[in-house]
C-alpha positions as CSV (number, residue, x, y, z in Angstrom):
1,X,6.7,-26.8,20.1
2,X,4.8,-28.7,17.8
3,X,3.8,-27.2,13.8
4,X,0.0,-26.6,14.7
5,X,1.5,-23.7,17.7
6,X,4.0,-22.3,15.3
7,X,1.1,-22.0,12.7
8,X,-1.1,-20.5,15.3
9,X,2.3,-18.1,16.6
10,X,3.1,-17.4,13.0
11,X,-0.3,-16.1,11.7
12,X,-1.0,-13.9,14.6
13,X,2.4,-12.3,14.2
14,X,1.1,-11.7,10.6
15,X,-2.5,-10.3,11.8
16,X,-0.4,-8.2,14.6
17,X,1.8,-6.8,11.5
18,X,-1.1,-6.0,9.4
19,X,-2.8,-4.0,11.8
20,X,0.3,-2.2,13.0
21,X,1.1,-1.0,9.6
22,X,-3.0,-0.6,8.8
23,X,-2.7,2.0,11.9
24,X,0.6,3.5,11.0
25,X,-1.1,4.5,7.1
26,X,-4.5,5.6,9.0
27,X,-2.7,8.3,11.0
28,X,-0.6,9.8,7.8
29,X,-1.5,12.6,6.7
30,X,-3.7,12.8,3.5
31,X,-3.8,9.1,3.4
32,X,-7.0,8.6,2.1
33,X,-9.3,5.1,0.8
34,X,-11.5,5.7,-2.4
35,X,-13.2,2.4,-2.1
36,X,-12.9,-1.1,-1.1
37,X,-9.5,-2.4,-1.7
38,X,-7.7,1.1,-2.7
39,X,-5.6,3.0,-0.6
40,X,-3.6,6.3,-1.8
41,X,-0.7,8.5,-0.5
42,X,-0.7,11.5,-2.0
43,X,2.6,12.6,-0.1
44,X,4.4,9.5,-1.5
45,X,2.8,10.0,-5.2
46,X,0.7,6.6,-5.5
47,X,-2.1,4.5,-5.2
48,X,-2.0,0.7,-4.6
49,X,-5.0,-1.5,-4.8
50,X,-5.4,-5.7,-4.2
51,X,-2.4,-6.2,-7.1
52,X,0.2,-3.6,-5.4
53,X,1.0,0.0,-6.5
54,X,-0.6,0.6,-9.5
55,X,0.1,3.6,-12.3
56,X,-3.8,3.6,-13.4
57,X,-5.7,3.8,-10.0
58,X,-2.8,6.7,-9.2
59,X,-3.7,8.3,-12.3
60,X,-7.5,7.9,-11.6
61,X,-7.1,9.4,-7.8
62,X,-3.9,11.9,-8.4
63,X,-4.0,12.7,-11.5
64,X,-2.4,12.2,-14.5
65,X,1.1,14.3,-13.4
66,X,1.6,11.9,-10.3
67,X,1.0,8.9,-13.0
68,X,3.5,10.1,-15.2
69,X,5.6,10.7,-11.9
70,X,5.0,6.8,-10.7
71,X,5.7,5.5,-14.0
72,X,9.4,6.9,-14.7
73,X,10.2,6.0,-11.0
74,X,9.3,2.6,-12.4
75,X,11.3,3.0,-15.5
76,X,14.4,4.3,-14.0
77,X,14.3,0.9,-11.2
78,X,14.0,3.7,-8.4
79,X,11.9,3.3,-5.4
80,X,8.4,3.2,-6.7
């Protein structure tokens, strides 16, 4: 198989990912977008935008107790 295939194979196993896992978070419960690029789990106790979870847009969109939350998961190296 030549590289320009794999390529080809490769990236629409990526796309094929993404959009399982896009439809997996669509059908949670109380998963919810804010805007463009922000995404929140209330059940799990974050939100993550472009960058990855993030303690300020959880704080903005949960509230400051599921911040404070996020943050000493972060400090103690448990599963954020």
């Amino acid at each position: 198989m030549n590289a320009g295939r794999r390529g080809i194979i490769f990236l629409a196993g990526v796309l094929i990912s993404a959009a399982v896992a896009a439809g997996e978070a669509s059908h949670r419960p109380g998963v919810f977008w804010p805007h463009a690029g922000v995404v929140c789990d209330p059940s799990a106790g974050f939100c993550a935008g472009t960058g990855g979870m993030s303690p300020w847009l959880t704080g903005r969109y949960l509230g400051q107790a599921a911040r404070d939350a996020l943050e000493e998961r972060s400090v103690r190296g448990g599963r954020v």
